[in-house]
Each structure stands twice: as C-alpha cells, then as structure tokens.
C-alpha positions in Angstrom: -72.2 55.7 -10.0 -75.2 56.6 -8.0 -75.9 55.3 -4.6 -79.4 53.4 -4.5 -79.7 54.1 -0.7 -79.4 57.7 -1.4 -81.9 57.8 -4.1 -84.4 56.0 -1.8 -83.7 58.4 0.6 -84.3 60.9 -1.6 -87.4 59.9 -2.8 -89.1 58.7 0.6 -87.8 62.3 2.0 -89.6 64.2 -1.2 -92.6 62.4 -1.2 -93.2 63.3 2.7 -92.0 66.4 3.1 -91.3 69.7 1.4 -87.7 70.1 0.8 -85.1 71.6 -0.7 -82.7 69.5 -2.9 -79.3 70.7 -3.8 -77.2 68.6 -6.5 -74.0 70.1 -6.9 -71.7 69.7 -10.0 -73.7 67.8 -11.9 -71.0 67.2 -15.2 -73.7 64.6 -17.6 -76.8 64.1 -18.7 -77.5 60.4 -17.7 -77.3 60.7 -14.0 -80.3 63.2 -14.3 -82.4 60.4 -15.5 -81.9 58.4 -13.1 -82.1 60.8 -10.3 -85.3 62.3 -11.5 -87.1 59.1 -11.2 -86.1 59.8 -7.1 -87.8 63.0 -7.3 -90.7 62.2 -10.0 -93.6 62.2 -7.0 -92.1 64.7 -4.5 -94.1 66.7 -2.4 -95.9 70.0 -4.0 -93.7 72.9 -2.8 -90.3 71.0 -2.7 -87.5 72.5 -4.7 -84.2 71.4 -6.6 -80.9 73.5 -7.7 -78.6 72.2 -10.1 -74.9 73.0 -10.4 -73.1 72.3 -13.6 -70.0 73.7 -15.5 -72.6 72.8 -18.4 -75.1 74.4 -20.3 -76.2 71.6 -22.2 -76.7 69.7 -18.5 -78.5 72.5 -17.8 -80.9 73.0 -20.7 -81.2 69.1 -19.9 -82.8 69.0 -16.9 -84.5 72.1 -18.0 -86.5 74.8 -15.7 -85.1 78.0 -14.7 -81.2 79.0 -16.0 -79.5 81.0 -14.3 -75.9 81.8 -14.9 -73.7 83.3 -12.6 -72.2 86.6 -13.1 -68.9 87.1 -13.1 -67.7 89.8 -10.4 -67.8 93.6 -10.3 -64.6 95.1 -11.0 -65.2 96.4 -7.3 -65.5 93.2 -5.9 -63.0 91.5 -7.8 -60.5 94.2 -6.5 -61.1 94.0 -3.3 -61.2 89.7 -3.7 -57.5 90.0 -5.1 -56.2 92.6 -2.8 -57.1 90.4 0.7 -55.1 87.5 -0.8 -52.1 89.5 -1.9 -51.8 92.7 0.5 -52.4 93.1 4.0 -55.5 95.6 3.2 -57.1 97.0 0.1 -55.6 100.2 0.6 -52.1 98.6 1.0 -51.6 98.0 -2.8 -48.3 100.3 -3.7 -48.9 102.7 -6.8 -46.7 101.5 -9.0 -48.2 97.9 -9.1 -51.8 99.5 -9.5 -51.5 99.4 -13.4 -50.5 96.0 -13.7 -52.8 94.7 -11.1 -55.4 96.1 -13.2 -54.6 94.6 -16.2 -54.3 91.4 -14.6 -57.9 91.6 -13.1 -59.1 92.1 -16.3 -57.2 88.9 -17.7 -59.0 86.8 -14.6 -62.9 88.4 -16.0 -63.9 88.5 -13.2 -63.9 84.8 -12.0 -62.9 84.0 -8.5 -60.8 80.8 -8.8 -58.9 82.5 -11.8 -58.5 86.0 -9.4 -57.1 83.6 -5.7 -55.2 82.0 -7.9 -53.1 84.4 -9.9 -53.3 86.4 -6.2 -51.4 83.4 -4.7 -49.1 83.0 -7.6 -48.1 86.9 -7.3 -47.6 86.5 -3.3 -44.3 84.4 -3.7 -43.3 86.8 -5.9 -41.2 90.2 -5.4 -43.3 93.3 -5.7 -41.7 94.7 -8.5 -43.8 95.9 -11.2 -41.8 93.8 -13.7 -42.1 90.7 -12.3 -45.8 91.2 -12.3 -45.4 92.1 -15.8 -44.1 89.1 -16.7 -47.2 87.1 -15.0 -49.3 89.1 -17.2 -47.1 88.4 -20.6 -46.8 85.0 -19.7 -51.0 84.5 -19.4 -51.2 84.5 -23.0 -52.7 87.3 -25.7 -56.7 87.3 -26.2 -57.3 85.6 -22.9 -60.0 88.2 -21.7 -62.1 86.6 -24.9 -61.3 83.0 -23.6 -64.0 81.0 -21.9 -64.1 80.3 -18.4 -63.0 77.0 -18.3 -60.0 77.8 -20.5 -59.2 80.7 -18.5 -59.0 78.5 -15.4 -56.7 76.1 -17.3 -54.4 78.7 -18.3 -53.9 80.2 -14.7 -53.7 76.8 -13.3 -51.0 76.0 -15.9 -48.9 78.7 -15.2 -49.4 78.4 -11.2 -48.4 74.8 -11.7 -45.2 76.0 -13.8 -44.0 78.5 -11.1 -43.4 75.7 -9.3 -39.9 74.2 -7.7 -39.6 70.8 -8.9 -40.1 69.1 -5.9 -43.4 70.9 -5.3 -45.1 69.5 -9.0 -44.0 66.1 -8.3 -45.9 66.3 -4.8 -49.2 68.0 -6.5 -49.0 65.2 -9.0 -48.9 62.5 -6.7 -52.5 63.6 -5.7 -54.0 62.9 -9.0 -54.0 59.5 -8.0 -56.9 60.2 -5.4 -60.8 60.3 -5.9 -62.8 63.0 -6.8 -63.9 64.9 -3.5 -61.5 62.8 -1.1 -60.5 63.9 2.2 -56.7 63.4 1.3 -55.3 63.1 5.3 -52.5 65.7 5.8 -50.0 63.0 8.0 -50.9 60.1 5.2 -50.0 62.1 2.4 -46.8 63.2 3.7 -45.3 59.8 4.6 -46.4 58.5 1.3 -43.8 61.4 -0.3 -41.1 60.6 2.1 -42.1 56.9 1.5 -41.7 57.7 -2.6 -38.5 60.2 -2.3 -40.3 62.9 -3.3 -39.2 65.1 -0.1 -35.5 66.7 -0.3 -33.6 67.0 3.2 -33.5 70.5 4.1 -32.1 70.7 7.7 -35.1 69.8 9.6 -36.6 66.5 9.7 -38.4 65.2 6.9 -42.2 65.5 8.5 -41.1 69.0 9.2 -40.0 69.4 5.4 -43.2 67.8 4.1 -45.3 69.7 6.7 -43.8 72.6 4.5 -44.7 71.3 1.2 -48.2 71.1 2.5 -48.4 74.5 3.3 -46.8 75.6 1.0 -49.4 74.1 -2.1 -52.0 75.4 0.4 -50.5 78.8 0.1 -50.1 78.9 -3.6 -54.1 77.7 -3.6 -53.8 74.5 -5.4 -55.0 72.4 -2.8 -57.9 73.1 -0.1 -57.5 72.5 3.3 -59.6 71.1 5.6 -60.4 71.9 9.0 -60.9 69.3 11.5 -64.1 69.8 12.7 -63.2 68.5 16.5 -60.0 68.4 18.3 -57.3 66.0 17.3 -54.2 66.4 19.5 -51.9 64.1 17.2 -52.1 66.2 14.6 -52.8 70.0 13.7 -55.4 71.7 15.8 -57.6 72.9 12.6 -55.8 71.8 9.0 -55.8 68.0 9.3 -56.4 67.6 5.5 -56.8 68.7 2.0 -59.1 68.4 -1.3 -58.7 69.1 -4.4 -60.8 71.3 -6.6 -62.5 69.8 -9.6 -60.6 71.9 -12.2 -57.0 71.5 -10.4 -57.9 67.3 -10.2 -58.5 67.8 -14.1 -54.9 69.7 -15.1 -53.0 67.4 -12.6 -54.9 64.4 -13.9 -54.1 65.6 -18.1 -50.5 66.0 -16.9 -49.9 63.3 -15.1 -51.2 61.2 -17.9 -48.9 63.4 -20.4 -46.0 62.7 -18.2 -46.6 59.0 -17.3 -46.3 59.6 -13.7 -50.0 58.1 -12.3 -52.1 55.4 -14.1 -55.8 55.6 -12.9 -58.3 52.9 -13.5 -61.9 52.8 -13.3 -64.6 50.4 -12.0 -65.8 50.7 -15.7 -62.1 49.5 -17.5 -61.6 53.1 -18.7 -58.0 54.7 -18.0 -58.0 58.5 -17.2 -56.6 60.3 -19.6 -56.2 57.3 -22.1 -56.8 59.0 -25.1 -53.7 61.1 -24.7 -51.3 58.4 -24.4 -49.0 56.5 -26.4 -49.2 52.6 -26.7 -45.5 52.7 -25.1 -47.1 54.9 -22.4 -49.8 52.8 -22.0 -47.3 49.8 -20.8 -45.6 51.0 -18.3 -47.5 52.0 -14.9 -45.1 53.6 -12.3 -47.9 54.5 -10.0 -51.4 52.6 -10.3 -54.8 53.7 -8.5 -57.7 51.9 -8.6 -61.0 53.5 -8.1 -63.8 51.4 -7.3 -61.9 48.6 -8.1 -64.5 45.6 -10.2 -64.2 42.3 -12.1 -63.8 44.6 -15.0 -60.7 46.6 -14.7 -58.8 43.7 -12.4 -59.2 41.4 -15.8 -57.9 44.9 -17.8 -54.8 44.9 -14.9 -54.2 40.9 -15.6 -52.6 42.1 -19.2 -50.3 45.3 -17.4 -46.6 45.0 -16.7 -47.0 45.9 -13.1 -43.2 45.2 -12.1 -41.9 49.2 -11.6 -45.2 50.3 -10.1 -44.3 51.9 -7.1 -47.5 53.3 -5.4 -50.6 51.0 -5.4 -53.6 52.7 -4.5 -57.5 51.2 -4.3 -59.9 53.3 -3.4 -63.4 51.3 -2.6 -63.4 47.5 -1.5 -59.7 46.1 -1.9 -60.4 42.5 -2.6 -60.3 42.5 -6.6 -56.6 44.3 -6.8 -54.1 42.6 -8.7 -51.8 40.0 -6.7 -49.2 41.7 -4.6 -46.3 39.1 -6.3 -46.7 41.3 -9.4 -46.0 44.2 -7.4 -41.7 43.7 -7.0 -40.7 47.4 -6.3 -44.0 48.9 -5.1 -42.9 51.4 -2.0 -45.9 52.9 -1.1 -49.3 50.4 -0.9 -52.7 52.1 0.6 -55.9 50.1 0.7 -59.2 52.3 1.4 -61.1 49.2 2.3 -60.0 46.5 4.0 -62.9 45.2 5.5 -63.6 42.0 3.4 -60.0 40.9 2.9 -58.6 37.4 3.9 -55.2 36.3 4.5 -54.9 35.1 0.5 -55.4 39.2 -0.5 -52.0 39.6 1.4 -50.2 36.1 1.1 -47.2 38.1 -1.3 -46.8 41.4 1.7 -43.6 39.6 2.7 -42.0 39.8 -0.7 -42.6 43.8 -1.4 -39.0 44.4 0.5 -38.6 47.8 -0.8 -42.7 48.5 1.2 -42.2 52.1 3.3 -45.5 52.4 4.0 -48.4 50.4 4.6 -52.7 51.9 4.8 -54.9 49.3 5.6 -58.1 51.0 6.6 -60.9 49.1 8.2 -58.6 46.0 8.3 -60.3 43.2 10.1 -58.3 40.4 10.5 -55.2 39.7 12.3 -53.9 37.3 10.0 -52.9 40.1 7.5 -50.3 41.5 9.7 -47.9 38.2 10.1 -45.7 38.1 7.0 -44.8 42.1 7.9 -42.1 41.4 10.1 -40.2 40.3 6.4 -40.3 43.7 5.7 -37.1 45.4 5.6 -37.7 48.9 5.3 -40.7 49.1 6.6 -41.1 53.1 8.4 -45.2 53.4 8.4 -48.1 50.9 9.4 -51.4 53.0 9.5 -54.5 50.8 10.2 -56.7 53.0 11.3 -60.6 52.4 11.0 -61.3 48.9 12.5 -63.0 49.2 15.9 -62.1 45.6 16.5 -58.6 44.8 18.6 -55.9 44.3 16.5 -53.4 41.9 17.7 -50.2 42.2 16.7 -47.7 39.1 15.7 -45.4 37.9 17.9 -42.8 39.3 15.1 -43.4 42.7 14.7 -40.4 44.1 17.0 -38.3 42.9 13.9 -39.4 46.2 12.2 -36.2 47.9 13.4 -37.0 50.4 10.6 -40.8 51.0 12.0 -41.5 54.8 12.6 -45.0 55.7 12.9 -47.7 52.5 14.2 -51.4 53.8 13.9 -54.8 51.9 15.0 -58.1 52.3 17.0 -57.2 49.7 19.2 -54.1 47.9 19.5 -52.9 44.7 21.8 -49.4 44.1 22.5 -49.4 40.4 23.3 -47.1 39.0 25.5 -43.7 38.1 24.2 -43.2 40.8 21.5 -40.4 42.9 22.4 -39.5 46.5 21.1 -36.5 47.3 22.5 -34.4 46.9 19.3 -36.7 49.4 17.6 -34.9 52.2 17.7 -36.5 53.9 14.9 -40.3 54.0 16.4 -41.1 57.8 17.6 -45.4 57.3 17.2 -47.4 54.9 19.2 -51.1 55.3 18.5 -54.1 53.2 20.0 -52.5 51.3 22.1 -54.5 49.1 25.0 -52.4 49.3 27.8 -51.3 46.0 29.6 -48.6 45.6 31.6 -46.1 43.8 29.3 -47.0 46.8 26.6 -46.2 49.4 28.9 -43.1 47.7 30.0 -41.9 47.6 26.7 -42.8 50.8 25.5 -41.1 52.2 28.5 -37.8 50.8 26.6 -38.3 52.8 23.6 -36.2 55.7 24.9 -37.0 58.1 21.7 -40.4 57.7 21.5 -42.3 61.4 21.0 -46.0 60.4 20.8 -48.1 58.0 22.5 -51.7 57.5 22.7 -52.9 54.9 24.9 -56.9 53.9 24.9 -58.5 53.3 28.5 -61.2 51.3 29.0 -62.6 50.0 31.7 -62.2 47.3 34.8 -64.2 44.6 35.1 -65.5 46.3 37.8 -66.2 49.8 36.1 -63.3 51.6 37.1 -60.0 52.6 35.5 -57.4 52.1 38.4 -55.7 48.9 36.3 -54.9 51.9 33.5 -54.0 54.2 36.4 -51.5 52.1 37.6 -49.6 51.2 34.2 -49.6 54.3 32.6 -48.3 55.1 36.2 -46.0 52.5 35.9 -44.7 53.7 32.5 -43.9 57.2 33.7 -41.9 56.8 36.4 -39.9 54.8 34.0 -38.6 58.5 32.9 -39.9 58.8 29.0 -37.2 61.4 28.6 -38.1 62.0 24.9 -41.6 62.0 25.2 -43.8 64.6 23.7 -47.4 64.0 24.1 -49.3 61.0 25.7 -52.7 61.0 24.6 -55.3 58.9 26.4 -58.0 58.2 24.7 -61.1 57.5 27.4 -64.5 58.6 28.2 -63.8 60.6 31.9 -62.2 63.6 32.2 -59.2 62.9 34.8 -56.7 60.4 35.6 -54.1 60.5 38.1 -50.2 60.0 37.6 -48.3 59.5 41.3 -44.7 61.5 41.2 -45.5 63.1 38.1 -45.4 66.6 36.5 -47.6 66.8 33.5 -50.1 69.1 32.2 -53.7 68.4 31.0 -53.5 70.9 27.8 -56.8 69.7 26.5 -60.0 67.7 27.2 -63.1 67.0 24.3 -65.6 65.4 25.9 -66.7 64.6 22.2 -64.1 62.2 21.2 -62.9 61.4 24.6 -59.5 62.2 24.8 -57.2 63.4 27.5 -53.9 65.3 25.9 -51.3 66.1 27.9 -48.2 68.0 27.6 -45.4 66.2 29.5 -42.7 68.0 31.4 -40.6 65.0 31.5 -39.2 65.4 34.7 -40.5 63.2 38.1 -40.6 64.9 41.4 -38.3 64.4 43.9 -39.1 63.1 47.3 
C-alpha cells in the first residue's frame, strides 16, 4: 500500500525542483500507476531509476533497460575468497578446482557467491567436503535462472543447518518486509518460545550466539546502530532480512505450518500451498497491517494453540486476547490507540513470557499484569509519556528484563521479592524507587532518566542515585543515565564514565562496585 503523504511529497518535490528519484524493488505493475501520477508534471531535468527482479515491471514502466551483469570471473573470485579465506592468495591448492567449479555454479551472482562462501566457512577445508556442496547444488544449475539459483543456494544453506538454528530463522518469517527486527527483542521472544537449548552459559548469552551465528552463515543482515547505545551492542543492534531469504522462509514456514501471516487485504501468505487441515490450525499468527477485513477472516480461526501473536501496524483490530489460551509470546507494533478493553483478557494468558507494547499510551493497560505467572519480559518502549506502573507489579517474581522511555515507580510498590529482575530501563528516579531498587541485590543494568529540578538543576537526581550507591549494588554492571549534561557527581564512589553522546544524551558508566573507605 502506498503512502499518500509520500506521494505528495513526491510530487510537490518534482514539480519544484530537479531531482533524482530512486524506487527500489519495485515487484508489480499497479503501484507504477499510481506512482507515476506523483511524478506526471515533474520538473524538466528530474530523473527516476527503477529496481525490479522483473522484466515485465520493467518493460512496464518503460524507458531505458538496463540489466545488470553478472560478475567477472575475476571479481567473483576475489568476492568469494574475502568471505571464506583470510586473503585471496590464501586459498590452498587443492581446494582451487572445486572452488572453481562452484563459482561457476553461483554465475556470477553476488548473493548466490556470499552465500555458498558462508555455507563453506563452517565447513572443514577438505576438498571432499566441498565436493559434496557442489554435488549437492543440483546438475544443470549454471543454465538455471537467477532467481532459481538463489533458491537453490538458500535451500541448501538453510538445510546445513542444526535444528535449533532453522527453527530460529523461521520464527522471523513472521515479520514485515524491510523491518528492523531488534537484536534483544528477538532473542527473548526465542527464549520466551523454547527455541534456545541451554548450553552452559546463560540463555541471552546462547541466543546472542544464535544471532551471530545466522549473521555469519549470511541469512540474516545486520544492522549497525547508527549512534551509541550502551544497553546493547556498540554497532550490531539489529537484523533484516533480504527479500529472497523472507521468500524461502516464508514458503517453508507455510509448508511446515510453523507461522500463519495475514494481510490487511484477507490474503494468507503462502495459502495456496496449504492443506485445509493446515489452514485450521495457527501455531504462530502475525498480523500485518491489521484491517476490518482480515480481523472478520480471524473471527472463523481456531486460535487456542497459537503461541506467538504478532500485529505489525495499529493493534486495535486483533482478535480478543480470551481466544488466545496458550499464547507465550504477544508483541504489538502499535499501541498508540489502544484502550483498556484491547487488553481486558492480559490476565488470563498465564503461560505470557513476554510482553511488546510499543508506543503504549495508557496506564490502564498494565494492571491485570501482576496475574501473570510467568511473566520474564515487559518491553514498552516508544511512548514518551510517563508510564506509571500499578501498585501490583512487584508480584512479577518471575520479571526479568522491564523496558520504557520513562518510567514512575509510585509509592507503595515494592520489589524486593523480585528476585528474578537483572534490567531496569527508563526509570525516573524518586526516592521510594531508588530505595527499592537498591533491594534488588542481582540487578546487572540500570538506566535511570534525569531530568530536571524545578529550579533547573539536577542535584535532587544527584542525591538519589547518590543515595542508591552507597547502598552497595554489588551485582551491578552498568548504570546508564539518560540526561542532557555531561557530568554528574557520586559522593564515596568509584565508577568510571566509559562513554558520553551528546546526541542521545546519555551518561554510561562502568561500575567498579566497591565504595571508598574513609
């Protein structure tokens, strides 16, 4: 669906200005139509390129065609041998042959040549395993199109993998095209779902592995932060997906039954390859762009084993949460016209590990979550407006990980008893909060926000987060503070500031953990 806003933009910008107009990956002939009507009395001298995987598309829209070439043997050479070995000149001789044959199986495209590179680095540099990659590729391939080409690398990438690996590259077929999938949020959704295996380090630890290790293997993308963020890593925060691995992820997770996807439209990705039995039962259900039209399609689904919910665009036409009895994961993308009726049935999802309400608005969503039993992750990030939280919450003796833009502890809540809680982010320091949190004896991160006095200065902050430190945080990692100046002081103290962005205002420091001694 094309965004009016942006097509006003678009022509208001053409009509005034030369300019150069770049629509990438273009995949059908009907959005040309309408975005040509944007363009129709641009300015003599602007210009437009095109993507597309199509020809017809392009013969569409017409003007100049140009296809791109595949790459030199040269360059695609030199393209594989950076991703495999150290150097180009590092490739032993007695893998030469095979690499060559298996260069000329990729033709010369660049996704096919990284990604059979990365499938070959986890393996032994034998010449026999390599063989085997190039046996199991399939006979005629060099005479394959592109697109097929892709699919058959991707398919045996995907098949090289351990177990526990495919069922965490499935679970992002369940996101948008072009979505920044968060690194932390997509991890505690797998621990929240099972999907992570204990392997003698904690599970974030293990599912920081996973992450890299799918980043590795090049089938997902990651994506740099583009300014500091001290709670997580200092340049991978996230991941994407590119369009061809959404496509084989998407066709198998249909095949398998793993993810159900519904459109604003009604239309079911993947529905022509299921079975009516398949059709009925939804483990995992995402909503994209959810409408009038696929909430009545939803009304007729048996949405009782659905374990992830996921609605990407505004939340307020999902199904009701009652239908939802075993759902363990539930992420909402927009929050920001819910009421308290959207939520009424929270309490009743007991088996609920995570919780993503983005842009949440309304305090009154949070008071039924105290019901929640095994409850580990709250995240509601993206609100600028105080949240308050209920007078309950420090019944979450499971909570793990609490994350928000600004945060109020009101009086009377009490987290001593939550023994489980090791993240604290956005919190508004007051003296009752940082009383409490003091009491939280294995907390590892904290980020407080600091704003200011009534009369313009900071010392009231100064003096709790004071306060809170000499309280000995033995366990204590980082403390973030989240503020506009670039110092702060903390009496009897040892800590060091380890990083200051004046861009998005935060203090990081690295605690020592251990107070002077007079």
């Amino acid at each position: 669906m094309l965004h009016l806003g942006l097509l006003t933009c678009l022509h208001i910008l053409s009509f005034f200005t030369s300019c150069l107009c770049v629509i990438d990956d273009l995949w059908k002939e009907l959005p040309w139509e309408t975005i040509k009507l944007a363009l129709k009395d641009r300015h003599h001298g602007s210009k437009i390129i095109i993507t597309t995987r199509s020809k017809a598309v392009a013969e569409h829209v017409g003007g100049d065609i140009y296809e791109l070439k595949p790459l030199s043997t040269l360059d695609s050479r030199e393209l594989f041998y950076k991703r495999t070995f150290e150097s180009v000149d590092d490739c032993p001789a007695d893998l030469s042959q095979v690499t060559e044959k298996l260069l000329r199986k990729c033709g010369g495209v660049p996704l096919a040549i990284i990604t059979t590179a990365s499938l070959l680095a986890s393996k032994p540099r034998y010449s026999v395993e390599w063989e085997k990659v190039y046996n199991s590729i399939g006979s005629g391939f060099e005479n394959n199109p592109d697109v097929d080409k892709m699919n058959m690398i991707l398919s045996l990438s995907y098949n090289d993998l351990p177990f526990h690996l495919k069922t965490c590259l499935l679970s992002l077929s369940k996101y948008p095209e072009d979505h920044v999938i968060r690194k932390d949020v997509l991890i505690w959704s797998w621990i929240a779902e099972g999907f992570i295996t204990p392997a003698g380090t904690t599970l974030q630890e293990t599912g920081e592995g996973y992450f890299i290790e799918l980043i590795n293997r090049s089938l997902i993308q990651p994506v740099k932060q583009k300014t500091f963020d001290p709670l997580g890593e200092r340049e991978v925060y996230a991941c994407q997906l590119h369009d061809m691995v959404l496509d084989l992820i998407t066709k198998l997770s249909v095949e398998e039954g793993f993810v159900t996807t519904s459109f604003s439209d009604g239309e079911q990705a993947g529905a022509s390859l299921l079975h009516q039995s398949q059709r009925d039962v939804i483990r995992r259900l995402s909503l994209h762009k959810s409408s009038n039209t696929n909430a009545s399609i939803n009304e007729n689904k048996e949405l009782s084993k659905v374990r992830s919910l996921d609605v990407f665009g505004h939340a307020g036409l999902m199904p009701a949460l009652s239908r939802f009895r075993v759902v363990r994961v539930l992420q909402l993308d927009d929050c920001s016209h819910l009421d308290k009726n959207h939520l009424k049935d929270l309490s009743h999802l007991y088996l609920l590990k995570f919780l993503r309400l983005h842009g949440l608005s309304d305090n009154e969503l949070l008071e039924s979550i105290s019901k929640l039993e095994s409850f580990e992750t709250l995240d509601i990030r993206g609100c600028t407006k105080v949240i308050k939280l209920p007078l309950s919450f420090g019944k979450l003796y499971k909570l793990v990980r609490l994350l928000a833009e600004r945060l109020e502890l009101p009086d009377g809540v009490v987290l001593e008893n939550m023994k489980s809680l090791l993240e604290l982010v956005g919190i508004l320091p007051t003296l009752h909060s940082m009383t409490e949190i003091g009491k939280l004896r294995d907390l590892k991160i904290l980020e407080l926000v600091i704003e200011e006095d009534s009369d313009g200065s900071t010392d009231n902050s100064n003096k709790l987060i004071n306060t809170y430190l000499q309280m000995d945080p033995s366990l204590l990692q980082v403390l973030v503070l989240r503020t506009q100046w670039s110092w702060i002081s903390f009496a009897g103290f040892r800590c060091t500031v380890s990083f200051w962005s004046p861009d998005i205002h935060v203090l990081w420091f690295l605690l020592s953990s251990i107070p002077e001694v007079d």
